[in-house]
C-alpha positions in Angstrom: 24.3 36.7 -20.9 27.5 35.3 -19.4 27.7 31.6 -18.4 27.2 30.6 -14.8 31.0 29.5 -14.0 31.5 26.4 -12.6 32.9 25.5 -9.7 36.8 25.1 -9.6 38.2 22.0 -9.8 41.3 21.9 -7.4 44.4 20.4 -7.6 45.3 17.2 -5.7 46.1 18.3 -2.2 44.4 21.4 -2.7 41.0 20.2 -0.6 42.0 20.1 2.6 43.8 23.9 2.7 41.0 25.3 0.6 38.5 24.0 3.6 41.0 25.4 6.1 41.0 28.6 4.4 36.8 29.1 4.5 36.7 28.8 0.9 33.2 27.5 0.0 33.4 23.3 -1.0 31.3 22.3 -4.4 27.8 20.8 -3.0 28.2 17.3 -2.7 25.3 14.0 -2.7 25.4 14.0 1.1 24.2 18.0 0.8 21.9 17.9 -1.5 17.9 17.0 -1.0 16.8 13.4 -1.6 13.9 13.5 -4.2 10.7 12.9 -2.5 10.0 9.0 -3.3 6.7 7.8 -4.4 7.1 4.3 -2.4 5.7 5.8 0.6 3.7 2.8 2.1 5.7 -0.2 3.4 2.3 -2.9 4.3 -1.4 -2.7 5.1 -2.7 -5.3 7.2 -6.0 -5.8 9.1 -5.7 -8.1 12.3 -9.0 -9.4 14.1 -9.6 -8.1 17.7 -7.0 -10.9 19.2 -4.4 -9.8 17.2 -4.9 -12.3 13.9 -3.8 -11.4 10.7 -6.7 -11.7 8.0 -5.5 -9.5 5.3 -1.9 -8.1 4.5 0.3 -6.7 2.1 4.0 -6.1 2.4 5.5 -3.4 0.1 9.3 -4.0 0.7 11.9 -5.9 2.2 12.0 -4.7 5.7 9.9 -7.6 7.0 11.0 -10.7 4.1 10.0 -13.4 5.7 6.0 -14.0 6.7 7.7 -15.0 10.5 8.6 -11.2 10.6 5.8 -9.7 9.7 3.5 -12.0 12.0 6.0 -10.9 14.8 6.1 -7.1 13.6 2.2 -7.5 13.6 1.9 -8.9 16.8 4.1 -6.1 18.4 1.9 -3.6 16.6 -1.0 -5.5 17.8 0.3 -4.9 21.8 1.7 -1.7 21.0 -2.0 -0.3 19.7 -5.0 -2.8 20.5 -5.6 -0.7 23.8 -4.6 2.8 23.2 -6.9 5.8 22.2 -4.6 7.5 20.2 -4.8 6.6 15.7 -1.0 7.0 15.4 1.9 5.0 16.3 5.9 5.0 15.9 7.5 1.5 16.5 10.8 0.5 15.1 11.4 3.7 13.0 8.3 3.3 11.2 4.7 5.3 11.5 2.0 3.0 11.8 -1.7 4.7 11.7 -4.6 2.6 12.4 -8.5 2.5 12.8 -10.8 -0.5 14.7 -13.8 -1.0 13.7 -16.2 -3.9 15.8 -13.7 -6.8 15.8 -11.0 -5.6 13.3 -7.9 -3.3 13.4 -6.8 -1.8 10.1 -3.6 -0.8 9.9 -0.9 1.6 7.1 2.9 1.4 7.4 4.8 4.0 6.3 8.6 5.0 7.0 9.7 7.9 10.3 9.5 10.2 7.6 6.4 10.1 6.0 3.8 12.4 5.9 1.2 11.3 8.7 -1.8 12.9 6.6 -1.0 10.6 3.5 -0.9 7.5 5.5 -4.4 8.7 7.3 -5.5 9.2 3.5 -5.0 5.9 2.6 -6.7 4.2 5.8 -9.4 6.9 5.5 -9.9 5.2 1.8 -9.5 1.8 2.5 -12.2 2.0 5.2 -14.7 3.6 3.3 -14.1 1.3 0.3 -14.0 -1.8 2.6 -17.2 -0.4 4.2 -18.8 0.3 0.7 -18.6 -3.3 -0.7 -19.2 -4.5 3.3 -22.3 -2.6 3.4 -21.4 -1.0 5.6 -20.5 -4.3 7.7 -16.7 -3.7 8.7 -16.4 -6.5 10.5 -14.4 -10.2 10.5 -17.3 -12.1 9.5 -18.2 -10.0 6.6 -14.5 -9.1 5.6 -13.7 -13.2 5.0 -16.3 -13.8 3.2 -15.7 -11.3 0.9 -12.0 -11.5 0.9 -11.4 -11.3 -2.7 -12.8 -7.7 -3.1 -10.8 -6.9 0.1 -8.2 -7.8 -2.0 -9.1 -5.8 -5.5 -9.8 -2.5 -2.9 -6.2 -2.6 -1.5 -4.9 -3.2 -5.0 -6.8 -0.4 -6.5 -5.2 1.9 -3.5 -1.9 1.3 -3.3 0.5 -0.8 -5.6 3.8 -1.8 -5.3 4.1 0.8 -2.4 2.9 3.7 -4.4 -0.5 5.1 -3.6 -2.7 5.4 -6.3 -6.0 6.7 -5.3 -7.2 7.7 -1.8 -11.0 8.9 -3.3 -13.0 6.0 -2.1 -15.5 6.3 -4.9 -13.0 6.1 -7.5 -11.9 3.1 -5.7 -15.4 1.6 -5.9 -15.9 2.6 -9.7 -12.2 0.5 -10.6 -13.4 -2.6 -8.7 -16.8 -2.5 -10.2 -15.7 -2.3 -13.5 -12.7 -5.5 -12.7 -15.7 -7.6 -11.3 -17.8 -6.5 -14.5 -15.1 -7.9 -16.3 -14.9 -11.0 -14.6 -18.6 -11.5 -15.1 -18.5 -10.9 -18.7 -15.5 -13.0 -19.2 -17.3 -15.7 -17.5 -20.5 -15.5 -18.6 -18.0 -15.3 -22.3 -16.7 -19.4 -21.2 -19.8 -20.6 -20.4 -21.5 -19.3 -23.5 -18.6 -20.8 -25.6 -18.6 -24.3 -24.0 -22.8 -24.6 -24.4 -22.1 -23.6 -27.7 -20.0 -26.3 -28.5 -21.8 -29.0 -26.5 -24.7 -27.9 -28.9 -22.7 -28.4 -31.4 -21.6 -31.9 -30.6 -25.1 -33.2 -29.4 -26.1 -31.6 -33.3 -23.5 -34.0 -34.7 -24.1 -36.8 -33.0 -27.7 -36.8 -34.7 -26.9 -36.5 -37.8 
């Protein structure tokens, strides 16, 4: 089989008269594809039914400073809080969202991204959150258990990149991190009767 030949390489000046000619150019960065990117969600944030923030995450450096976000929430908040619709576009970024009683849930990805995979994440941050909720998706319920809130995001997307979007693996992972937290604890407390033991022991001899 014969090589593939490459393209020519012209000489200096040669550029311009080639392209004047119709002879084909070499493909260039600005041609090619961009590789689909795995960073696909830029925050998550839930606001309360007056537009308070009570849980978010920030994936990039769009919004740095927690000023910006609370002002990019609050337009999302005005933009959303009224409408029927589960989609938005503000500021060259696609924002679905879901309500549930007194909260607004929300995912941020870029104009580009694929609408279905952001709905995917919400869809699985909803029925995780509604899981360890029982079911209660509500403010009350969601602050007092904000620390799961917390492990479900985590175990959904990280760093930007989503990791699962099956809610019952999501509920499996967090399980098995608060398992671990028990053990670990129950591990401390075990150690430090021990040794109390073990000091009241000595002091009687």
């Amino acid at each position: 089989m014969q090589r593939p030949e490459a393209w020519p390489r012209p000489h200096p000046g040669e550029g311009a008269s080639a392209a004047q000619a119709g002879g084909a150019a070499p493909p260039t960065r600005a041609t090619e594809m961009r590789e689909p990117s795995l960073y696909t969600i830029k925050a998550v944030f839930i606001l309360d039914n007056d537009g308070r923030r009570l849980l978010a995450k920030y994936y990039d450096d769009t919004f740095p400073s927690t000023k910006e976000q609370m002002v990019f929430e609050k337009n999302v908040f005005n933009k959303t809080s009224r409408a029927e619709s589960e989609i938005a576009f503000l500021g060259g970024m696609t924002i679905v969202y879901k309500s549930s009683i007194d909260l607004l849930l929300y995912v941020v990805g870029s104009s580009s991204e694929n609408e279905l995979m952001l709905m995917s994440v919400l869809a699985c941050l909803f029925d995780s959150l509604s899981h360890i909720l029982r079911k209660n998706v509500e403010r009350r319920w969601l602050l007092e258990n904000m620390d799961g809130a917390f492990l479900v995001l985590d175990e959904i997307v990280d760093g930007g990149v989503i990791l699962e979007s099956d809610p019952q693996q999501v509920i499996q992972k967090v399980n098995f991190r608060t398992d671990d937290v028990g053990l670990t604890e129950q591990s401390v407390a075990q150690v430090l009767q021990s040794a109390k033991e073990q000091i009241k022991w000595s002091l009687l001899k």
